[in-house]
N, CA and C atoms as a LAMMPS dump frame, in Angstrom:
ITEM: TIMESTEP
0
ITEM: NUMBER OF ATOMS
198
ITEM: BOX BOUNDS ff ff ff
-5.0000000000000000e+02 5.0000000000000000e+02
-5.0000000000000000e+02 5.0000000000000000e+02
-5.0000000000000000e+02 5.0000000000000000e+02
ITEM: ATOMS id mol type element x y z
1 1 1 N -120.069 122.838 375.118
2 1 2 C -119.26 121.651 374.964
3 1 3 C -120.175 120.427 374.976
4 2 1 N -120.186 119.559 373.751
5 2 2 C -121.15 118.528 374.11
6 2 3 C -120.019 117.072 374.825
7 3 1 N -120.807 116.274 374.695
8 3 2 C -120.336 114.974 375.507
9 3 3 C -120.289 114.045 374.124
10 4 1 N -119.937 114.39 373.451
11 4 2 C -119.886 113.289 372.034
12 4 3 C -118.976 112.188 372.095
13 5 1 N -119.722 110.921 372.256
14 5 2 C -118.59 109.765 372.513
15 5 3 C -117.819 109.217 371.217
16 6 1 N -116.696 108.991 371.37
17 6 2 C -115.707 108.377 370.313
18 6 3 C -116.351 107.448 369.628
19 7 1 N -115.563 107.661 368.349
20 7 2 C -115.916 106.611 367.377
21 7 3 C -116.276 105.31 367.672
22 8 1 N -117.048 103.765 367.558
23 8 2 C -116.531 102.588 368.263
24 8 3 C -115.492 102.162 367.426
25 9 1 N -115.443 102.142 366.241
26 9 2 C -114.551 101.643 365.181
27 9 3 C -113.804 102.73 364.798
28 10 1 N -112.253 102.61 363.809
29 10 2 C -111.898 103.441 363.064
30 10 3 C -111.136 102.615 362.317
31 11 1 N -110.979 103.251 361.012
32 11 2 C -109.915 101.989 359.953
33 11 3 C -109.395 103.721 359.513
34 12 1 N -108.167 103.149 359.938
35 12 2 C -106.887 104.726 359.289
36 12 3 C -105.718 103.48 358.692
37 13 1 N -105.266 104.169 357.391
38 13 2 C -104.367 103.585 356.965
39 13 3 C -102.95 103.302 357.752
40 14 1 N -102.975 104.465 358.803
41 14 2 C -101.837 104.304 359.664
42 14 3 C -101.536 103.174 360.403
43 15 1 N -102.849 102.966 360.806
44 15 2 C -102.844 101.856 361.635
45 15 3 C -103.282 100.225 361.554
46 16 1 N -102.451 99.447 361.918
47 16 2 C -102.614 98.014 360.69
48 16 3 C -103.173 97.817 359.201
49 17 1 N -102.634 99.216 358.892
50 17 2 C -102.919 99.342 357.288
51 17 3 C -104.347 99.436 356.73
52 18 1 N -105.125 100.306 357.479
53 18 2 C -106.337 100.407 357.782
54 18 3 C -107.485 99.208 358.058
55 19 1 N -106.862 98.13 358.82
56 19 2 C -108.255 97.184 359.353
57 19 3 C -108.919 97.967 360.223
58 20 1 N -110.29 98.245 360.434
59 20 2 C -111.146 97.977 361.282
60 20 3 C -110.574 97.991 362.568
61 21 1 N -110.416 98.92 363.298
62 21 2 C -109.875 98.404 364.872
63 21 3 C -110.743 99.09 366.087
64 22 1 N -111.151 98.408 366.823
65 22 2 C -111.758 99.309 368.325
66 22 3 C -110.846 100.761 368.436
67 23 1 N -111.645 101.901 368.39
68 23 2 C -110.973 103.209 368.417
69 23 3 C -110.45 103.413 369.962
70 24 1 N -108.826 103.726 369.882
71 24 2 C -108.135 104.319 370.569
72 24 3 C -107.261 102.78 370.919
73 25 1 N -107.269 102.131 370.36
74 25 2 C -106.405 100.684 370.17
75 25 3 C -105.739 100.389 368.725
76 26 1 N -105.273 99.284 369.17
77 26 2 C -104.317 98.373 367.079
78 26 3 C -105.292 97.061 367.498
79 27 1 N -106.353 96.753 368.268
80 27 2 C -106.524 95.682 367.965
81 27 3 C -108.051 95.282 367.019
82 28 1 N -107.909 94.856 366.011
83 28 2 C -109.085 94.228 365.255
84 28 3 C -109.95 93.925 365.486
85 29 1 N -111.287 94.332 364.569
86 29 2 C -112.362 94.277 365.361
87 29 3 C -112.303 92.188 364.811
88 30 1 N -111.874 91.862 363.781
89 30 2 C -112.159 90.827 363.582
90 30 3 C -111.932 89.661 364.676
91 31 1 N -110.445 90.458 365.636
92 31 2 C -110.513 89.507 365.986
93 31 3 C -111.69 89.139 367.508
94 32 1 N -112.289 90.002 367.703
95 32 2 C -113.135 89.692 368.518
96 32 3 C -114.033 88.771 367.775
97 33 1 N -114.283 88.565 366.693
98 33 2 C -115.248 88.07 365.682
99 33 3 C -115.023 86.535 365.779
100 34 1 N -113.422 86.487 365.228
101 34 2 C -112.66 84.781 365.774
102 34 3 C -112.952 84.553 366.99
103 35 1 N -112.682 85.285 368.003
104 35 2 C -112.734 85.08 369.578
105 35 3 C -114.739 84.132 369.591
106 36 1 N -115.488 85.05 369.288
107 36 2 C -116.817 84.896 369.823
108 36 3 C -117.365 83.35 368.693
109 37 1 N -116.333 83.162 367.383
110 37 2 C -116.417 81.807 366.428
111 37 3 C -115.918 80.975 366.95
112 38 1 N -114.929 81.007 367.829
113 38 2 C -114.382 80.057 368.003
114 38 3 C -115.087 79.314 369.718
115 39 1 N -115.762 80.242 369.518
116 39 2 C -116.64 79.782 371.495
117 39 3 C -116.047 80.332 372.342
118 40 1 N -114.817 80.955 371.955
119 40 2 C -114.52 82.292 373.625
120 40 3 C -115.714 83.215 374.359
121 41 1 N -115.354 83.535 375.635
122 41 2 C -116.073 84.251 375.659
123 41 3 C -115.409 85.481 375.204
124 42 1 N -116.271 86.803 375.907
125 42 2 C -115.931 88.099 375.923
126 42 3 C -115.037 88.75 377.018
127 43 1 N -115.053 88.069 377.93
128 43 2 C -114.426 87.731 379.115
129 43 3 C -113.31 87.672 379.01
130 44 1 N -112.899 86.282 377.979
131 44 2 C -111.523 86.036 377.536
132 44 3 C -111.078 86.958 376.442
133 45 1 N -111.644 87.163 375.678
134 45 2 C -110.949 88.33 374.577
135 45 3 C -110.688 89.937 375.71
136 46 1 N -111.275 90.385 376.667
137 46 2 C -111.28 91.382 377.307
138 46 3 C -109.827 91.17 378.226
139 47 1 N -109.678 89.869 378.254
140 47 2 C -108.644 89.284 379.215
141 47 3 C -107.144 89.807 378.212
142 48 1 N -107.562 89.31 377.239
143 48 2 C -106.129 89.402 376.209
144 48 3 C -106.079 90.417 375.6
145 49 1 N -107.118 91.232 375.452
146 49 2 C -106.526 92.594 375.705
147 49 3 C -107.369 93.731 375.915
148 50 1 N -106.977 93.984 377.062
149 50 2 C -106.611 94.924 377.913
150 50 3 C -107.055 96.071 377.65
151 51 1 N -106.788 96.728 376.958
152 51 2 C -106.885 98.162 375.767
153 51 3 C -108.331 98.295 375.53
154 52 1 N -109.206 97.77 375.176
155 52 2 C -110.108 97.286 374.573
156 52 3 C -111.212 97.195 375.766
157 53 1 N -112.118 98.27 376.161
158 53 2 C -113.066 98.172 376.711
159 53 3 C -114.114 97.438 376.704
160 54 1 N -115.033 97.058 377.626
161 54 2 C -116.054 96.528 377.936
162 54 3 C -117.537 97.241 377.005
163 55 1 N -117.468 98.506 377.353
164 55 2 C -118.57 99.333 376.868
165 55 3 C -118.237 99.419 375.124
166 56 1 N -116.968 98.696 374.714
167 56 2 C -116.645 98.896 373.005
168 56 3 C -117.38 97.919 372.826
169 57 1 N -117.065 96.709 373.532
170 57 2 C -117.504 95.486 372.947
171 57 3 C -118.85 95.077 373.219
172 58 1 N -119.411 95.951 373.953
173 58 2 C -121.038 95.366 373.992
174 58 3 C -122.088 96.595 372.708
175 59 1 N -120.879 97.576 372.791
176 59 2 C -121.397 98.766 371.442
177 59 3 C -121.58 97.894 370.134
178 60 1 N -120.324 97.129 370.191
179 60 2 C -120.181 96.804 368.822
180 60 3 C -120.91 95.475 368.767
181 61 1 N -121.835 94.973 369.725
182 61 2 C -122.395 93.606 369.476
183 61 3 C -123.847 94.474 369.572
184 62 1 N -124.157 95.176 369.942
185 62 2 C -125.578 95.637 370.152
186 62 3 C -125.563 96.376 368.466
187 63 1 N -124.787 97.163 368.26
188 63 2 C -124.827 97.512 366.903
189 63 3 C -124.501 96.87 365.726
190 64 1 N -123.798 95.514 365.79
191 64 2 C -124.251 94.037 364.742
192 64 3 C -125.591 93.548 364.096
193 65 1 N -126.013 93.942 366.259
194 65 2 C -127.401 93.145 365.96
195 65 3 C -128.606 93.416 365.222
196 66 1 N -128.661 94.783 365.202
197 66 2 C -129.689 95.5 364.854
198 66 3 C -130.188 95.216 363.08
């Protein structure tokens, strides 16, 4: 049995008509994108929702960066 971690992203048509969303959530990766444009922190987008892990959102900024 390996330890294979989940997708960070998935876009399924099922779900908001396939945007981009943090896997095992409906919420958009974009909108973390607005959140961090508009001068929020990560803090506050983590605040509003909930669903949406800590370890997604530093995956998906470490893997931007590269």
């Amino acid at each position: 049995m390996t330890n294979t971690p989940h997708p960070l992203i998935i876009e399924d048509p099922d779900i908001l008509g396939g945007l981009p969303v943090f896997y095992g959530t409906r919420v958009p990766v974009k909108t973390l994108l607005d959140y961090l444009t508009t001068g929020e922190t990560i803090d506050e987008f983590l605040d509003d929702f909930p669903s949406v892990r800590r370890e997604q959102v530093v995956r998906f900024i470490m893997k931007s960066s590269l």
